[in-house]
Biotite code that builds the C-alpha atoms (Angstrom):
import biotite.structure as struc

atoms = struc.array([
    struc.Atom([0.000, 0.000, 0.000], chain_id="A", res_id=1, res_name="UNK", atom_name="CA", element="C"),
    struc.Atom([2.551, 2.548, -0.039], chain_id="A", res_id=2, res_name="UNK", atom_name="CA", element="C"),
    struc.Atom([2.269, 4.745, 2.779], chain_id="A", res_id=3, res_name="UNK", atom_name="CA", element="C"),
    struc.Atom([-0.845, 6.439, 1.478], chain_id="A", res_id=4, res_name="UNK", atom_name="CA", element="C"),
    struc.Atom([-4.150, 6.661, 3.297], chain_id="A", res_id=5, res_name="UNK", atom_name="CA", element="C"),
    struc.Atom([-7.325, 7.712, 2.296], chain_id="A", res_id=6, res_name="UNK", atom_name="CA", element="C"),
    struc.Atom([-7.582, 11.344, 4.063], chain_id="A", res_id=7, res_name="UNK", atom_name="CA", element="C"),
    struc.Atom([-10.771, 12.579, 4.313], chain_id="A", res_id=8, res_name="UNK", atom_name="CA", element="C"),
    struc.Atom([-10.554, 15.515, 1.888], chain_id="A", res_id=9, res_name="UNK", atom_name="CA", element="C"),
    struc.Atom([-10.259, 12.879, -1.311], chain_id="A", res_id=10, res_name="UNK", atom_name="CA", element="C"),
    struc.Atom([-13.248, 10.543, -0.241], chain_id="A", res_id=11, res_name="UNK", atom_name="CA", element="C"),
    struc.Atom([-15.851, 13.218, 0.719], chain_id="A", res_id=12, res_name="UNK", atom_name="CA", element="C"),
    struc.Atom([-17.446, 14.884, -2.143], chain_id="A", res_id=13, res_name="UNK", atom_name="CA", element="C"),
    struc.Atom([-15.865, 18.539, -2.970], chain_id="A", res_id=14, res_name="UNK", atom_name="CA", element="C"),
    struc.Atom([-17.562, 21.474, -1.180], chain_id="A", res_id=15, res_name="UNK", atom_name="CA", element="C"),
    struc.Atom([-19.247, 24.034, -4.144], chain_id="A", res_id=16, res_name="UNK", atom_name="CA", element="C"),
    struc.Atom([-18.857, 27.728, -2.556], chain_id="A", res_id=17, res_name="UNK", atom_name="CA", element="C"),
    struc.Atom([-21.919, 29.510, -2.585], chain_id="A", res_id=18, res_name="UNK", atom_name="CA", element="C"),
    struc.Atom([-21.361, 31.321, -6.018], chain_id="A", res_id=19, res_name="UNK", atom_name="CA", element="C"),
    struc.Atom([-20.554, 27.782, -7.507], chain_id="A", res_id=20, res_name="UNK", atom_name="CA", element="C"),
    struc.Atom([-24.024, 26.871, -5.880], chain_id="A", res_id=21, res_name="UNK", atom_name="CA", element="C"),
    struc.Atom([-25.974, 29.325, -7.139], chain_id="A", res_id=22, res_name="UNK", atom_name="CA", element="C"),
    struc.Atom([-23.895, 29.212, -10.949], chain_id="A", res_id=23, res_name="UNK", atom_name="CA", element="C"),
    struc.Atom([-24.845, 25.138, -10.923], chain_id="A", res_id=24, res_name="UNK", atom_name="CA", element="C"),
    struc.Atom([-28.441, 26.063, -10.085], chain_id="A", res_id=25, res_name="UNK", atom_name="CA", element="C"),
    struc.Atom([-28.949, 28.650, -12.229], chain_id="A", res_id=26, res_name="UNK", atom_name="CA", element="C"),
    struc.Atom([-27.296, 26.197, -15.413], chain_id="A", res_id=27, res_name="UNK", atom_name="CA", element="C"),
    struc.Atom([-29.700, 23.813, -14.562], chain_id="A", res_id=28, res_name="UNK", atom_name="CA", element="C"),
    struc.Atom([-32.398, 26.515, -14.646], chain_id="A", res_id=29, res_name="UNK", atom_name="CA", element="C"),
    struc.Atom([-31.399, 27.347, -17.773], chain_id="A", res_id=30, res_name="UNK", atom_name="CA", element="C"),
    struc.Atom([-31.461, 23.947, -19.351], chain_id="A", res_id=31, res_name="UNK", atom_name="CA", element="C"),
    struc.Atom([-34.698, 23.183, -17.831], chain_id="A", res_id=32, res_name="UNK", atom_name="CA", element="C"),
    struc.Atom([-36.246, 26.026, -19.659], chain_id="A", res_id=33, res_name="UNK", atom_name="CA", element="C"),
    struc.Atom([-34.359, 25.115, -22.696], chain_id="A", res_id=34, res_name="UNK", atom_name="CA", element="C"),
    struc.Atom([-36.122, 21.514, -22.459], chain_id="A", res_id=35, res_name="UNK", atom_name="CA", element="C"),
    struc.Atom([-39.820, 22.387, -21.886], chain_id="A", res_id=36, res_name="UNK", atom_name="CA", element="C"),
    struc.Atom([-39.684, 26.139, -24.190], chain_id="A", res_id=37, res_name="UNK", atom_name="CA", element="C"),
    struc.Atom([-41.811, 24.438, -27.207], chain_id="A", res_id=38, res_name="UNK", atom_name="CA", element="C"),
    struc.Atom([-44.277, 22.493, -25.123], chain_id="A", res_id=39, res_name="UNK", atom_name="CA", element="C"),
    struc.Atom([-44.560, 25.748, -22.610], chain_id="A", res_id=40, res_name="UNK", atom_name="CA", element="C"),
    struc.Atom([-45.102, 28.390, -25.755], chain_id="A", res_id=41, res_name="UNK", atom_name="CA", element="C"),
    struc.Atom([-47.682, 25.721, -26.486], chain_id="A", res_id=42, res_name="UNK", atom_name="CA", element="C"),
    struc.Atom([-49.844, 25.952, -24.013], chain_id="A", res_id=43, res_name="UNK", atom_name="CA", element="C"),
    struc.Atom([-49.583, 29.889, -23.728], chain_id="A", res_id=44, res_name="UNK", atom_name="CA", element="C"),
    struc.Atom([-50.727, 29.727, -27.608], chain_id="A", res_id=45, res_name="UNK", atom_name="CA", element="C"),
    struc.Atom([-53.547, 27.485, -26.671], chain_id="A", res_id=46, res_name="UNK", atom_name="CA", element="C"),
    struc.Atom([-54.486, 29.827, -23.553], chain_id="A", res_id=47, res_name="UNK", atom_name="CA", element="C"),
    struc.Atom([-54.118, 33.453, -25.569], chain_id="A", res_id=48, res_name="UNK", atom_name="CA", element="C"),
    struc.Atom([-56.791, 31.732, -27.864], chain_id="A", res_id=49, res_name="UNK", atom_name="CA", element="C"),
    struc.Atom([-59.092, 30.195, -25.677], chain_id="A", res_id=50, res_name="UNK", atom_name="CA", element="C"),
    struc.Atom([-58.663, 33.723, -24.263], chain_id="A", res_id=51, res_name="UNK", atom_name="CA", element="C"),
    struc.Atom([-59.355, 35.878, -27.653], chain_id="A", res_id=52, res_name="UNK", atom_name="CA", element="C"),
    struc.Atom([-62.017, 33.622, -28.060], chain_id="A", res_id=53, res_name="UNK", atom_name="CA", element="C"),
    struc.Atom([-64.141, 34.331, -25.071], chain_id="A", res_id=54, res_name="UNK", atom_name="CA", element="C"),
    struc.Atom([-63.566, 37.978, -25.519], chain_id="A", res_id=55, res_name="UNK", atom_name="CA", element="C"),
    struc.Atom([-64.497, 38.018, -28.792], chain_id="A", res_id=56, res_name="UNK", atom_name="CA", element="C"),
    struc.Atom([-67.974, 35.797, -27.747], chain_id="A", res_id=57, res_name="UNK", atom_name="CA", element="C"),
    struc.Atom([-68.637, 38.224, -24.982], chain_id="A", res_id=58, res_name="UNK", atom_name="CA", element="C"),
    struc.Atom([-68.035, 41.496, -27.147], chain_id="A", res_id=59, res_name="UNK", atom_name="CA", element="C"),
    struc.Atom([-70.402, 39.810, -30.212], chain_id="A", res_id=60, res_name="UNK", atom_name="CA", element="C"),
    struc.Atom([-73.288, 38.998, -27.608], chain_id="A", res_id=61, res_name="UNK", atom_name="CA", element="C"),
    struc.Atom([-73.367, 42.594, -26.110], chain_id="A", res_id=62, res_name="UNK", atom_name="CA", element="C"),
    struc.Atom([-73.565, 43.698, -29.439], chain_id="A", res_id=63, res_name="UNK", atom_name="CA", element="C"),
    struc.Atom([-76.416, 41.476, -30.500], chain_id="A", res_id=64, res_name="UNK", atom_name="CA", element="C"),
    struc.Atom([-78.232, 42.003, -26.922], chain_id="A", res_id=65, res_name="UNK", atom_name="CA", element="C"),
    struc.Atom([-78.153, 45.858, -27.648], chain_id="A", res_id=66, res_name="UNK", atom_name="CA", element="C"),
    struc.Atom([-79.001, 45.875, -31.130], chain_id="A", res_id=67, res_name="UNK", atom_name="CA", element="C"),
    struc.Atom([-82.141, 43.499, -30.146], chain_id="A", res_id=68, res_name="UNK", atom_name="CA", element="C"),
    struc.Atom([-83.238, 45.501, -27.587], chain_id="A", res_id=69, res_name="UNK", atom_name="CA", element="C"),
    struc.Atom([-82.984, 48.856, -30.089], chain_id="A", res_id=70, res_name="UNK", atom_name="CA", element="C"),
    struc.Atom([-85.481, 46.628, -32.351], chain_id="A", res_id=71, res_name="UNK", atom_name="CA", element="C"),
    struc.Atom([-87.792, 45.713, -29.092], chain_id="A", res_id=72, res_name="UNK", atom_name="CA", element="C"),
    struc.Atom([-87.820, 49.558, -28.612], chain_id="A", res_id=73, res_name="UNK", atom_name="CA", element="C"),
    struc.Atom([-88.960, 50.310, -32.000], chain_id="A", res_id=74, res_name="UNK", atom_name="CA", element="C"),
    struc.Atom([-91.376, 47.453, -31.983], chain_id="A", res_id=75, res_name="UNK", atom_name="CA", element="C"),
    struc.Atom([-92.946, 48.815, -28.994], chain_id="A", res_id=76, res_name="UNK", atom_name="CA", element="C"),
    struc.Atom([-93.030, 52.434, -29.959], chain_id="A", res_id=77, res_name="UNK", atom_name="CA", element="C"),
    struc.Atom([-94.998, 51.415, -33.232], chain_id="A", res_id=78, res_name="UNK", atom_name="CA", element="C"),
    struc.Atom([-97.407, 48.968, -30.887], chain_id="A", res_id=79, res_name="UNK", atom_name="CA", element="C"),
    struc.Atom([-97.794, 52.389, -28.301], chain_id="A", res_id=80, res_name="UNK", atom_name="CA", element="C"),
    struc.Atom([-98.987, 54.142, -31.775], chain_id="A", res_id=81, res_name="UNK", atom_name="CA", element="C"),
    struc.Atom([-101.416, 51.619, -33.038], chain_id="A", res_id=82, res_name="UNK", atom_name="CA", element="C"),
    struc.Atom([-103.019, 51.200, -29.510], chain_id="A", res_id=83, res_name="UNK", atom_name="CA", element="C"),
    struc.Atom([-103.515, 55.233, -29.173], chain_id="A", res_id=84, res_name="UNK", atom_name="CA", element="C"),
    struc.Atom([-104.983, 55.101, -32.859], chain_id="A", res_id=85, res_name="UNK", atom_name="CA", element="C"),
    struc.Atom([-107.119, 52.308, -32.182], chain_id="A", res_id=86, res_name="UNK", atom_name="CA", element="C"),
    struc.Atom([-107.972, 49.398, -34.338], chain_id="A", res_id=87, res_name="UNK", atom_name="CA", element="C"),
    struc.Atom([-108.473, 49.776, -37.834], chain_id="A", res_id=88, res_name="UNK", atom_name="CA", element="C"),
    struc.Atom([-111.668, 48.425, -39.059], chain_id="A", res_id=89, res_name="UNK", atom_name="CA", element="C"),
    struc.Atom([-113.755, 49.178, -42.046], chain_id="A", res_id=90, res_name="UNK", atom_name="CA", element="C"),
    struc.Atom([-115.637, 51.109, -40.362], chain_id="A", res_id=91, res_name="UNK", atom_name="CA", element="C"),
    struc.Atom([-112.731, 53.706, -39.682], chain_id="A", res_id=92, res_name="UNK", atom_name="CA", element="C"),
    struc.Atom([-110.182, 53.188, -41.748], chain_id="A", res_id=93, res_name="UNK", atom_name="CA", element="C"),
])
């Protein structure tokens, strides 16, 4: 065996200081995001459009709820009219 012993400094694993801690950490970060970029811009695609979508729903409705109640208005000013000139018979007309 030669004279050499195992000292503890060679078997237990190296110490990282704190910059080499966060570095390492901040690599892996960075590879992580490189891994799951496609399926992440993905699902924000899929969620801007579901998105669009229900604004776009919501905007047509109001739009179609206002113009039908323009047309109820007008329908009921025009009933108003014929009630206050009464029925037209052949008597009157």
């Amino acid at each position: 065996m030669e004279g050499k012993t195992p000292d503890a400094s060679s078997t237990a694993p190296k110490l990282l200081t704190p910059a080499q801690k966060q570095l390492l950490k901040r690599q892996q970060e960075l590879e992580y995001w490189k891994r799951h970029s496609k399926q992440l811009r993905s699902r924000n695609l899929i969620t801007g459009l579901t998105i669009g979508a229900f604004v776009v729903g919501l905007f047509s409705y109001t739009i179609l709820s206002v113009r039908q109640e323009k047309i109820m208005e007008e329908i009921d000013d025009e009933a108003k009219i014929f009630v206050m000139k009464g029925p037209r018979t052949g008597a009157n007309s």
